[in-house]
Structure formats: C-alpha cells, structure tokens
PABA-94956 format. One record per residue: residue in three letters; x, y, z negated of N, C-alpha, C in turn. Coordinates in steps of 0.02 Angstrom, whole numbers, padded with zeros to 5 digits, always signed. Layout:
ALAXYZXYZXYZ;...
END
This chain:
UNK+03168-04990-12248+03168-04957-12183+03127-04999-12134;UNK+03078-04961-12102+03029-05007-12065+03058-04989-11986;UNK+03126-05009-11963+03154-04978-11895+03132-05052-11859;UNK+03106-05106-11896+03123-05163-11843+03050-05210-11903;UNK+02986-05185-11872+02942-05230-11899+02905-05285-11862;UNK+02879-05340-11898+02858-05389-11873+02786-05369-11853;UNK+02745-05421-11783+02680-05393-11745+02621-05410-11809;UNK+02648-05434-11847+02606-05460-11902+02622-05433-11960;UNK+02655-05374-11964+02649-05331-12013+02575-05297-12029;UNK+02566-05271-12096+02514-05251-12095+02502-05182-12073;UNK+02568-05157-12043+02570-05069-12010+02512-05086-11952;UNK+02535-05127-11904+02492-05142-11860+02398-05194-11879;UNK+02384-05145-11915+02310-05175-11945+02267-05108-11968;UNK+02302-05041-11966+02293-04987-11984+02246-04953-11932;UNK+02182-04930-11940+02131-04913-11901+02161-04872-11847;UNK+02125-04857-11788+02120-04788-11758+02123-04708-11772;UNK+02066-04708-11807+02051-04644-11859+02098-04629-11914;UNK+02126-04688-11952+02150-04653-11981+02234-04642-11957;UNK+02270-04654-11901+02310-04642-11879+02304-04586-11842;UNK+02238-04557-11828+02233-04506-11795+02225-04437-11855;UNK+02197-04450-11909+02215-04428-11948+02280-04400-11994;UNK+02318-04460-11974+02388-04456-11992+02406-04384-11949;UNK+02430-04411-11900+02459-04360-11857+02437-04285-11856;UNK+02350-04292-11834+02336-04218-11857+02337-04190-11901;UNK+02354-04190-11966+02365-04179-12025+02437-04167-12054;UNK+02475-04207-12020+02549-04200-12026+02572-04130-11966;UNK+02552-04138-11897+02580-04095-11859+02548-04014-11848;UNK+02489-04039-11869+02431-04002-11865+02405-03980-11797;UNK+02401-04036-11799+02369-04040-11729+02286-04055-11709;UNK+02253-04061-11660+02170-04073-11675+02166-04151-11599;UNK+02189-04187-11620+02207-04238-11558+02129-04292-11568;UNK+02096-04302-11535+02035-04361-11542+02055-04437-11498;UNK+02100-04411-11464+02111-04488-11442+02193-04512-11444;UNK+02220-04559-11482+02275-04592-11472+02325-04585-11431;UNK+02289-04601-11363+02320-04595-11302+02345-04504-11284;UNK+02318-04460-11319+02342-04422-11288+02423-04397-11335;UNK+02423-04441-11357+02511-04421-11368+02545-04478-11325;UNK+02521-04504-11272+02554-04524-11225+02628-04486-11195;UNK+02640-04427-11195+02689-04392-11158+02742-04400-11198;UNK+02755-04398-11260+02807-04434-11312+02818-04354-11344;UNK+02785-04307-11331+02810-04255-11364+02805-04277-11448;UNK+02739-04298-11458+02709-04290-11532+02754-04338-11552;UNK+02780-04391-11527+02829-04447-11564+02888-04410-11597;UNK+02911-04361-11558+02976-04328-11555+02963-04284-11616;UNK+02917-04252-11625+02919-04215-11680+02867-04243-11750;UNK+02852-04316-11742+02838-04341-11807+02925-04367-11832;UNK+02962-04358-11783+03035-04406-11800+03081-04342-11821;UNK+03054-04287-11799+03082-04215-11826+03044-04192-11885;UNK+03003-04199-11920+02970-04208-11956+02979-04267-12015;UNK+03022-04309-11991+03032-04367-12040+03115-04351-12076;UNK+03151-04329-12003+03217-04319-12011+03223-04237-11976;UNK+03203-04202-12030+03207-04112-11972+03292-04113-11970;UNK+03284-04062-11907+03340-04048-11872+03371-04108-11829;UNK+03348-04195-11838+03383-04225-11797+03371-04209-11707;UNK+03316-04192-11709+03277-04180-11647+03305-04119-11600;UNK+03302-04127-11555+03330-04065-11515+03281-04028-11481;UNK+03221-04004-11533+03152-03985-11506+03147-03947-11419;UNK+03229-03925-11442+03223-03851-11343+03215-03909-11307;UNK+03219-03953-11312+03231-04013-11245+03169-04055-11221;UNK+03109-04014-11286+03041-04084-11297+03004-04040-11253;UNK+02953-04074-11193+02910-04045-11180+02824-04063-11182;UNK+02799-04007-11220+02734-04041-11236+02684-04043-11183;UNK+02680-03981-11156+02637-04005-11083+02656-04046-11031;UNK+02687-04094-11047+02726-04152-10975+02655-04178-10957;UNK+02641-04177-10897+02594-04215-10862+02614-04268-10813;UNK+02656-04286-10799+02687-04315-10729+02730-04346-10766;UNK+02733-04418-10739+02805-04478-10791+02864-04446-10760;UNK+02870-04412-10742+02949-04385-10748+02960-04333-10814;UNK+02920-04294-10829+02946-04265-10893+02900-04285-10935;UNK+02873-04336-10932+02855-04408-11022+02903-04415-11001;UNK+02947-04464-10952+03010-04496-10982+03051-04477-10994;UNK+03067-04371-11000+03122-04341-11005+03096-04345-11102;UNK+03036-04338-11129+03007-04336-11187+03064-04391-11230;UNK+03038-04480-11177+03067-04507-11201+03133-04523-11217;UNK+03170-04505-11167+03229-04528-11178+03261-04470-11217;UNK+03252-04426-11261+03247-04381-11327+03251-04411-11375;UNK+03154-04446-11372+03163-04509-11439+03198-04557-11424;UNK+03228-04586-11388+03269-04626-11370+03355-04628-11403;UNK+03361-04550-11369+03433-04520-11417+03429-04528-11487;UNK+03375-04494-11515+03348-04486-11581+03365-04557-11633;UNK+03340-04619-11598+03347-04682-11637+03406-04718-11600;UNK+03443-04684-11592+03505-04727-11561+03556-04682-11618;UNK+03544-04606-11619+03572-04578-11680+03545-04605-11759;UNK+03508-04614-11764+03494-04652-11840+03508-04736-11820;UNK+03509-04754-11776+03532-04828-11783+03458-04870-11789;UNK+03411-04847-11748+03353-04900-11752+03345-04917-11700;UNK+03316-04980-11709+03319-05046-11680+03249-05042-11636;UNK+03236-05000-11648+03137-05012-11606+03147-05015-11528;UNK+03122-05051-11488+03100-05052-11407+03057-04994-11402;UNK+03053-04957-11362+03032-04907-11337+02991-04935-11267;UNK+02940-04960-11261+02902-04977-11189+02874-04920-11157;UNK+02938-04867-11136+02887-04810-11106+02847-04808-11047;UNK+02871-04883-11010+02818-04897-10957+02749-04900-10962;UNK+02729-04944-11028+02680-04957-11016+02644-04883-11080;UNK+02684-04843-11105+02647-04793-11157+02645-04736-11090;UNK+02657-04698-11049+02661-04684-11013+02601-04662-10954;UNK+02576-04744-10946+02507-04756-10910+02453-04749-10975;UNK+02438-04718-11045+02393-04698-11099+02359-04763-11109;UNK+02371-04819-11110+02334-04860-11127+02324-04863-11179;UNK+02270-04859-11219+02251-04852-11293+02281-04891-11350;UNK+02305-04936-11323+02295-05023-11355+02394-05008-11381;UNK+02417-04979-11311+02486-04981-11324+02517-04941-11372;UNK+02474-04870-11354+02500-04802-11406+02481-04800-11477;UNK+02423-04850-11473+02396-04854-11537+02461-04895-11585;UNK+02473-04949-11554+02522-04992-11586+02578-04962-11607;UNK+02601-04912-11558+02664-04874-11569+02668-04815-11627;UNK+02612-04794-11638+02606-04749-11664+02588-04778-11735;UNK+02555-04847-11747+02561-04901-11809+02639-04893-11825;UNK+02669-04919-11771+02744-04916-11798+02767-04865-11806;UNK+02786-04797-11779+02779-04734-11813+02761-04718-11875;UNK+02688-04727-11898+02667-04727-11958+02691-04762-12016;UNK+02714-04824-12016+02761-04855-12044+02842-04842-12056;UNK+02852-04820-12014+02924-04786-12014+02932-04717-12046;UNK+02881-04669-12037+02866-04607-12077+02849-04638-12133;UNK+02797-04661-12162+02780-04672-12224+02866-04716-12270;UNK+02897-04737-12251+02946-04766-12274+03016-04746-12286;UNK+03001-04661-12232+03096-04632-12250+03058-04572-12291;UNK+02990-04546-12258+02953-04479-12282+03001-04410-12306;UNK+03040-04407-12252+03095-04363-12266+03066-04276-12237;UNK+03075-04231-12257+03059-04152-12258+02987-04161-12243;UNK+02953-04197-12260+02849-04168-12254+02853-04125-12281;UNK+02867-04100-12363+02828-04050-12400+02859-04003-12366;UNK+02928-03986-12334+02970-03900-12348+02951-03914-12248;UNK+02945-03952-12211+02917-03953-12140+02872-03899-12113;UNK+02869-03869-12040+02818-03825-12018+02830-03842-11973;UNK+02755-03878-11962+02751-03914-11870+02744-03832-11823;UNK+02712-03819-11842+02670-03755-11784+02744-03734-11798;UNK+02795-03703-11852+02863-03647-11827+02892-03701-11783;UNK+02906-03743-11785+02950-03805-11744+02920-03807-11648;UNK+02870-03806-11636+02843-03813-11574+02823-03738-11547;UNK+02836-03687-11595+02778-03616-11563+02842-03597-11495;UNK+02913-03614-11505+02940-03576-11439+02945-03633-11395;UNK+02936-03706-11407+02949-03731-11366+02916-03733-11284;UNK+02898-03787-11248+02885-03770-11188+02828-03817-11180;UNK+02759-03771-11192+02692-03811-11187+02670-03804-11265;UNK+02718-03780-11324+02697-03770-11380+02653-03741-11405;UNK+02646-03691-11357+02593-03600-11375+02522-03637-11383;UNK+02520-03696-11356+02456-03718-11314+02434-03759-11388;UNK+02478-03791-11391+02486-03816-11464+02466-03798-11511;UNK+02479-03757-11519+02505-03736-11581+02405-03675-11598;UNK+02396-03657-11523+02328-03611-11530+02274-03679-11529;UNK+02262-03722-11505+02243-03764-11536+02227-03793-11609;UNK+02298-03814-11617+02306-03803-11703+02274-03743-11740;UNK+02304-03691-11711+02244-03616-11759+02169-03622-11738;UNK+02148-03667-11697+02060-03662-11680+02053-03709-11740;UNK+02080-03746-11736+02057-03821-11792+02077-03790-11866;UNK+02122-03734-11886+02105-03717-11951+02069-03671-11961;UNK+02038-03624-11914+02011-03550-11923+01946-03625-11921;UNK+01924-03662-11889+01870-03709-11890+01831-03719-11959;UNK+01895-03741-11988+01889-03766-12058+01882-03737-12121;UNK+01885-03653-12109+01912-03610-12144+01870-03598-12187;UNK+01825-03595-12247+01755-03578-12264+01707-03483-12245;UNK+01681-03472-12215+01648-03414-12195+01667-03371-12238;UNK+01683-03291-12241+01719-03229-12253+01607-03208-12289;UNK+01617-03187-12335+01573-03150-12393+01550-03085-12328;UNK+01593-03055-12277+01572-03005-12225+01537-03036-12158;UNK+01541-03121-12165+01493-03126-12109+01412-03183-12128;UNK+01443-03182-12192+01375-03224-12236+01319-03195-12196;UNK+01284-03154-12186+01239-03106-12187+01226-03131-12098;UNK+01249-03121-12054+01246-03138-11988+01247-03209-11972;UNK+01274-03233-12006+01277-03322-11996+01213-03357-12033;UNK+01182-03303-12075+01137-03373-12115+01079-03373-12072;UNK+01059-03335-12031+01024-03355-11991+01029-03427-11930;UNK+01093-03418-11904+01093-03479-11869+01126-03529-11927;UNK+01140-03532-12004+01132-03585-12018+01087-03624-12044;UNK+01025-03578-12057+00950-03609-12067+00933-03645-11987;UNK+00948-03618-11927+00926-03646-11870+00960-03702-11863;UNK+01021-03708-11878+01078-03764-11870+01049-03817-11904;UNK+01005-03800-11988+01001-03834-12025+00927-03883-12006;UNK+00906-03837-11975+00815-03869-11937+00849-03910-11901;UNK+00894-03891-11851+00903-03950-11796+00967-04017-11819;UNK+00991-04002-11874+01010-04067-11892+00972-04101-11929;UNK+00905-04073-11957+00861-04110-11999+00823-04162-11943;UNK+00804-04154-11882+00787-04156-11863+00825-04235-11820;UNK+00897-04219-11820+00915-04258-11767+00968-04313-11813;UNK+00957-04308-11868+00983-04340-11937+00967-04427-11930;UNK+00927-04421-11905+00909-04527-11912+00964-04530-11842;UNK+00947-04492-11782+00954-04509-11723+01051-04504-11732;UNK+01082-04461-11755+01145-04466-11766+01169-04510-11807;UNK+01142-04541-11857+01158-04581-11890+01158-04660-11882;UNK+01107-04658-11829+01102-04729-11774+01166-04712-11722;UNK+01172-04658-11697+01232-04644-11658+01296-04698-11667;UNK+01291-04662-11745+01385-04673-11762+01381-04743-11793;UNK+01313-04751-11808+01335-04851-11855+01349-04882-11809;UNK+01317-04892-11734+01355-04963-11689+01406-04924-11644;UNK+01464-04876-11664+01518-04841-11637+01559-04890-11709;UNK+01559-04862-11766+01582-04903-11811+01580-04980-11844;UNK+01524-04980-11795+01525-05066-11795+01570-05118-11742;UNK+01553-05083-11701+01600-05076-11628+01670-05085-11636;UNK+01703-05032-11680+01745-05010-11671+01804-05081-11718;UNK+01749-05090-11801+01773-05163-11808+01765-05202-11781;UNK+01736-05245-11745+01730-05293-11699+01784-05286-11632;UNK+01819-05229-11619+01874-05226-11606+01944-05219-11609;UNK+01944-05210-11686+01991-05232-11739+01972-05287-11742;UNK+01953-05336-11762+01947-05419-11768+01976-05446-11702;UNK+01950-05407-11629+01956-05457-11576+02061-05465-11565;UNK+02059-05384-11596+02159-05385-11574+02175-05418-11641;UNK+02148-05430-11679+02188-05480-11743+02206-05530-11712;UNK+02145-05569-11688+02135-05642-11654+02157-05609-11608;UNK+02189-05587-11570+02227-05587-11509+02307-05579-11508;UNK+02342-05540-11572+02396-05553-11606+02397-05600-11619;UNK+02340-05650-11649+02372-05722-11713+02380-05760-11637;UNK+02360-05762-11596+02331-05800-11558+02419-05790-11498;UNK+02429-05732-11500+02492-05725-11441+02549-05748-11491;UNK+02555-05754-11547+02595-05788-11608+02606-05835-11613;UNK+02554-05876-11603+02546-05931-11609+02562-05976-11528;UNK+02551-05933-11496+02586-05952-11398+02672-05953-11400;UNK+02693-05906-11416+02777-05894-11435+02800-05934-11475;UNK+02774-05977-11524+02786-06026-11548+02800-06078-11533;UNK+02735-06084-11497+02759-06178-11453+02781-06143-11393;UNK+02802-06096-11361+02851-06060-11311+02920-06098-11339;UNK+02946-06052-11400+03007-06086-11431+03030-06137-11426;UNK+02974-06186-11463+02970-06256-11466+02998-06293-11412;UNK+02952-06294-11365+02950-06356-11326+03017-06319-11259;UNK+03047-06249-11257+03095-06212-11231+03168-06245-11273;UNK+03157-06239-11342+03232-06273-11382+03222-06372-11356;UNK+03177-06397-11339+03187-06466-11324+03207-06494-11248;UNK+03185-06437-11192+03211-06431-11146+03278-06419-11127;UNK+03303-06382-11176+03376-06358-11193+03415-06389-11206;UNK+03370-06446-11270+03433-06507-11296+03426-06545-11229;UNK+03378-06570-11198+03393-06621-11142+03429-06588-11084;UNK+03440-06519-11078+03492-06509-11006+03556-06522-11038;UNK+03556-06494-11119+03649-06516-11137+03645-06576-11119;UNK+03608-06614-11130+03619-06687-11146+03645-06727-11073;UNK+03610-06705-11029+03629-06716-10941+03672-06675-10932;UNK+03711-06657-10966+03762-06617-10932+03840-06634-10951;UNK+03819-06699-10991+03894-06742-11030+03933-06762-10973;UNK+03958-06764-10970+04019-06770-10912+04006-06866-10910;UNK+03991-06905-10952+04005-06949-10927+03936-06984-10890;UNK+03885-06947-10903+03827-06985-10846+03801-06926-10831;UNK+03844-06875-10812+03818-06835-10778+03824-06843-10719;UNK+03828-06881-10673+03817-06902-10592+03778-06937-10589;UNK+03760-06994-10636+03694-07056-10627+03645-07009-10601;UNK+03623-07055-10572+03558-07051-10521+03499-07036-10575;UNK+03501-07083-10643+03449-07052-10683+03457-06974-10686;UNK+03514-06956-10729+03529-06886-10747+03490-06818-10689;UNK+03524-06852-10619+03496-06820-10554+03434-06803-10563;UNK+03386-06868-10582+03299-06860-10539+03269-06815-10607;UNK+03323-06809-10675+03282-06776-10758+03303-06713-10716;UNK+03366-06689-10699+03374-06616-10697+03326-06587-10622;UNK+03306-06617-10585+03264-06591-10523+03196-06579-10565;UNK+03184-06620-10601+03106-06610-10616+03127-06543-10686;UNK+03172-06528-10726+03192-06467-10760+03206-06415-10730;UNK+03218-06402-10666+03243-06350-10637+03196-06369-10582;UNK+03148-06371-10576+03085-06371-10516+03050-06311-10545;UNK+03033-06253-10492+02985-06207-10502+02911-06226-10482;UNK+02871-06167-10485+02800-06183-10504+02771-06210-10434;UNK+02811-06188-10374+02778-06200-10302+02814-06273-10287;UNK+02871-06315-10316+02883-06356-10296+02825-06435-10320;UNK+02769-06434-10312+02728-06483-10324+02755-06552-10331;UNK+02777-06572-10252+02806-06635-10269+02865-06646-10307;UNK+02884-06612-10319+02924-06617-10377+02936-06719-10408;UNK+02883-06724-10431+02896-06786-10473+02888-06846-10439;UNK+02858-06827-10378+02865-06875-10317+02952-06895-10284;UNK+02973-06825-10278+03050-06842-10255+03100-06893-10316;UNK+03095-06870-10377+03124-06906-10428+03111-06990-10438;UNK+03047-07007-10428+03041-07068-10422+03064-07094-10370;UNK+03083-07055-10296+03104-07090-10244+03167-07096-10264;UNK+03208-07053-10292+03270-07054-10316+03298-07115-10360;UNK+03243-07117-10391+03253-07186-10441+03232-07260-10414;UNK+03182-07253-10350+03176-07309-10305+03252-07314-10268;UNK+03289-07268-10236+03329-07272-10218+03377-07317-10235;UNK+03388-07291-10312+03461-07324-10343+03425-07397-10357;UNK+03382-07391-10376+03356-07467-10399+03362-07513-10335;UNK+03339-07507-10275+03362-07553-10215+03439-07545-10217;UNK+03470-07497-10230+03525-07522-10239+03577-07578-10249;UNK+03537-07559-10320+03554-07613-10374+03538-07662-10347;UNK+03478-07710-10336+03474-07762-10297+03506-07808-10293;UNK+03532-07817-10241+03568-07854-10206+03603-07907-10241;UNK+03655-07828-10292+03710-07872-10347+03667-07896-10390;UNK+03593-07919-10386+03561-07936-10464+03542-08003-10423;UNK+03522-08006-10361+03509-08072-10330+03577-08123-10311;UNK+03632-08105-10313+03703-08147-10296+03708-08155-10361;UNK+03706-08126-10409+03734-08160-10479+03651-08204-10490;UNK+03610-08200-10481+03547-08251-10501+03564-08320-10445;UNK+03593-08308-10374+03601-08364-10340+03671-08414-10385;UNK+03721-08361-10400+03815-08402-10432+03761-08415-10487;UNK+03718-08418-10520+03714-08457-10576+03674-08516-10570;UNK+03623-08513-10516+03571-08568-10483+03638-08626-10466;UNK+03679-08583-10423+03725-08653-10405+03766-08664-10449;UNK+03797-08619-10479+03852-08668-10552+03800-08730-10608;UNK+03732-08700-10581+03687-08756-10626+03670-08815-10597;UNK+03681-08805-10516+03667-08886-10490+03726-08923-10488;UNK+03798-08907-10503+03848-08913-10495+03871-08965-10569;UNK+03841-08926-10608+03852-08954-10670+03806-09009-10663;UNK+03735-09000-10649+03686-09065-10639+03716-09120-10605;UNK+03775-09118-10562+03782-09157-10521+03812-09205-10534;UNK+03874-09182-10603+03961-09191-10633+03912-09263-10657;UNK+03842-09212-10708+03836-09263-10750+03802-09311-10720;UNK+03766-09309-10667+03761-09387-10620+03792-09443-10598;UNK+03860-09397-10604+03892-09456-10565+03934-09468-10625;UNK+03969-09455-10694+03973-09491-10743+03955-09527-10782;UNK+03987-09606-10796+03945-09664-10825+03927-09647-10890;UNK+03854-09662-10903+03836-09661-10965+03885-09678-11025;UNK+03880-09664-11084+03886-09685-11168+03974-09673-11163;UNK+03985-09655-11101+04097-09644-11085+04101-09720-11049;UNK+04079-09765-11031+04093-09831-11032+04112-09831-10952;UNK+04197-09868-10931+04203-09863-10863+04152-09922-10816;UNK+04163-09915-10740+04126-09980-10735+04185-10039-10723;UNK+04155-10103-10727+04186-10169-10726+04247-10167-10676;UNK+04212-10152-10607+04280-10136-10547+04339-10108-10570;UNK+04316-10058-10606+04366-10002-10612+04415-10032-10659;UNK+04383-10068-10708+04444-10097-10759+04488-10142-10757;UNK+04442-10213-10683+04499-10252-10673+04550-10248-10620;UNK+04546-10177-10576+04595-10141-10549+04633-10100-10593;UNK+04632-10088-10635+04697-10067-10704+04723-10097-10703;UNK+04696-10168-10745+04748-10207-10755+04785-10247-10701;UNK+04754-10247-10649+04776-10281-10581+04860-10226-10604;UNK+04848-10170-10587+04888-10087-10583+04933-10129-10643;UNK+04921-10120-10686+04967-10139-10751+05006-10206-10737;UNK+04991-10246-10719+05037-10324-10704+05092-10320-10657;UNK+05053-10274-10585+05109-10261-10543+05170-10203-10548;UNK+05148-10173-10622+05202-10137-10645+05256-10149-10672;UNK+05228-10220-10691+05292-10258-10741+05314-10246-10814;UNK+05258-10215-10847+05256-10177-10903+05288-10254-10947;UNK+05328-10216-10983+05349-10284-11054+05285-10300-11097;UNK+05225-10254-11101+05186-10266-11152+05158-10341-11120;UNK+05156-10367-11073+05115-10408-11042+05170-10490-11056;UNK+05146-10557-11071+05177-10598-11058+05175-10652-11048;UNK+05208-10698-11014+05161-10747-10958+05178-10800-11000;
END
C-alpha cells in the first residue's frame, strides 16, 4: 500500500506526460496540463475509480473555479482517505494556487497509490460516474471530442476528406524538419527539468538531515541544563540565553560573556584571601624555623638555667 511514500520514492521520478497520460486514459479525459486538475475533482474520482462507490460523486464538483469549492472538492478527498485509513497530507493550499511542480507531485503520489490497490479499472465508467454530476456534462463532451478525435474515418466520408488529406499531407511535408526542431529542445528541456527537481529533492534531503542532526544535539544540551542541580549556575544561564535567542537578538553572545564576566569577578575576591592565608601561613612557618636552634641542640644559657631549676628543686637525683 503506497498511502504513506517516501520523497525519494521512485513514484515521484515519473515524467509529466506520462502521468498525464495516466489520467486521461483512465478517466477519459483530454487534460494537457497537470495543473488543471488543480480543483481536486479528478483526484476524487481517480480514488472512485480505485475504490468505486467509496466516493460520494453528488458532492464532487468539476467546474469549481474559486478556492471555496476546490476546497469543498477537497475536503471529499479528505473524507475519502480518512475512510480507508490513509496517511497522505493533503496541501490543498498550495495545490489550489495550480502550481505545476505541486500537482505534479501529487498526482505521482496518486499514481502510485492507484497502481498499487488497482481496484474496479476494468468493470469502471468514468464518463457514467461524472455525466450527472455538477460541471460533468462539460466533461464528459470533452471526453466524446477526444474519442470521436481518435476514431478512424467512416468508408462514407473517405471520399470528401481525401482531398484535404493530400493538402494536410503537402503542408506537413513541408513543415516536417521545422516541427521536429520544435519538439527536440521542448523534450530536451523538459529533461533537464527532471534532473534540476532530482537535485533539488536530493539536495532538500540532504538539508533535513543535518536539520535533525544538529536539532537532536541542541536537545541533548537543553536536557542537560535543565538538571536541577546546576540548573541556576550562571554557566547553565549564559548556554540557555544563547539556545533560546532568536534571529533579531544579535548580541546575543555578547550578553553571555558579560554574564560569565560577571560571576567570574565574583569569584574573585574569595580566590585572592585564600592566595593571601597561604602567603602568610608560609611566612609564619619561615619564621618558627628561624628562630629554632639548628641540629635540636639547646643554647648554653638555656641549659645552665635547668640545672640551676633542678638544684633548687631539691630533686634526690642530685648529691652533694
């Protein structure tokens, strides 16, 4: 089931022509440009056509000219794949305004989705399905110009026609190089504009990618500032201003560094009082060991005031 395909499927690589082919051939219709199934009728009944009877054809209107009834078209197909359960976006904004580029794509995906359920084509009748609807008649006589077109000439008008088809036949002999230069740089053209939307798909593919990317790493760093336990630091502060700065806030990365000048004078102060308590616990200690006698040894004074101390104590160790 092609209800949910990728932009790099190969549905979307499928020419112009022959999607225009598709359709006129399936609905029977005589359509030359893409865009003109802009109004969403023709969507509605390739999807009645895929799945007959899901469609509520009294409700489709094919002559809508005005986005109020395209979007009554759409929101039909809209019902339609909400009743089968598909997943497709519907951009009727921008199919709406006929931009070639859009309907074309849509109608890739269409084509993919028909070719993949291909449900009632053979026992289907586009022209009985649209002849009562509203804008159908128009349709549908259309459709009869493009087969009476095609039809091969009746044995009763051989006789009246072969005259203008010998004249027909002079003036295409005639204009045979000149049409045939016509249509080669239309079809040259036309690939070189298939190549440019390849490279313009690989290319918007390849943007959504590092979109993702460098969007999931932004993501891990807001969880990460958002831990409860340094989520107030002043760092945490100046990361989330510059993550949540929009495109007009310029200085932006100017304020964050002031933020971080901030806390850093902060800090300061307490980094110069603990560098002074250690300057002086070091002259302090320089000092101990100045004024203690070398090798442990007391000096001379000091010892014969001990024993001076010891005699007048009357110690027994001593004896006269």
């Amino acid at each position: 089931m092609a209800s949910n395909i990728g932009m790099m499927d190969s549905a979307y690589f499928v020419g112009r022509s022959e999607i225009l082919s598709w359709i006129n051939s399936t609905l029977h219709l005589n359509l030359s440009k893409v865009e003109e199934a802009a109004s969403g009728a023709v969507q509605c009944q390739l999807m009645d056509a895929a799945h007959p009877g899901t469609v509520p054809m009294h409700k489709v209107n094919f002559e809508a000219k005005n986005e109020y009834d395209m979007i009554q078209n759409y929101k039909v197909l809209q019902d339609v794949f909400n009743k089968l359960k598909i997943t497709k976006h519907i951009e009727v904004n921008k199919l709406i305004k006929g931009r070639p580029l859009d309907n074309l794509e849509f109608m890739q995906w269409m084509k993919k989705y028909f070719d993949s359920v291909n449900g009632g084509l053979h026992s289907y009748n586009p022209v009985e399905r649209r002849e009562s609807r509203k804008g159908g008649k128009e349709m549908v006589r259309k459709s009869v110009n493009l087969q009476a077109s095609n039809k091969p000439i009746s044995s009763t008008n051989k006789a009246h026609s072969s005259h203008n088809n010998r004249r027909a036949d002079v003036c295409s002999a005639n204009t045979k190089n000149h049409s045939f230069k016509a249509v080669k740089p239309s079809s040259a053209a036309e690939s070189i504009y298939e190549e440019q939307i390849t490279e313009l798909k690989l290319s918007v593919d390849s943007l959504e990618k590092e979109r993702d990317f460098y969007f999931s790493k932004l993501r891990d760093i807001e969880m990460l500032c958002q831990t409860p336990e340094i989520e107030n630091s002043p760092i945490v502060a100046a990361m989330q201003k510059i993550l949540y700065a929009t495109d007009d806030e310029t200085s932006v990365v100017a304020e964050a560094q002031a933020m971080m000048s901030q806390h850093i004078k902060l800090l300061s102060p307490i980094v110069e009082v603990s560098e002074d308590s250690v300057m002086v616990e070091n002259q302090k200690r320089k000092s101990i060991d100045l004024d203690s006698p070398a090798n442990g040894k007391q000096p001379q004074r000091q010892r014969l005031s001990d024993v001076s101390n010891i005699q007048c104590s009357g110690s027994p160790l001593i004896t006269f």
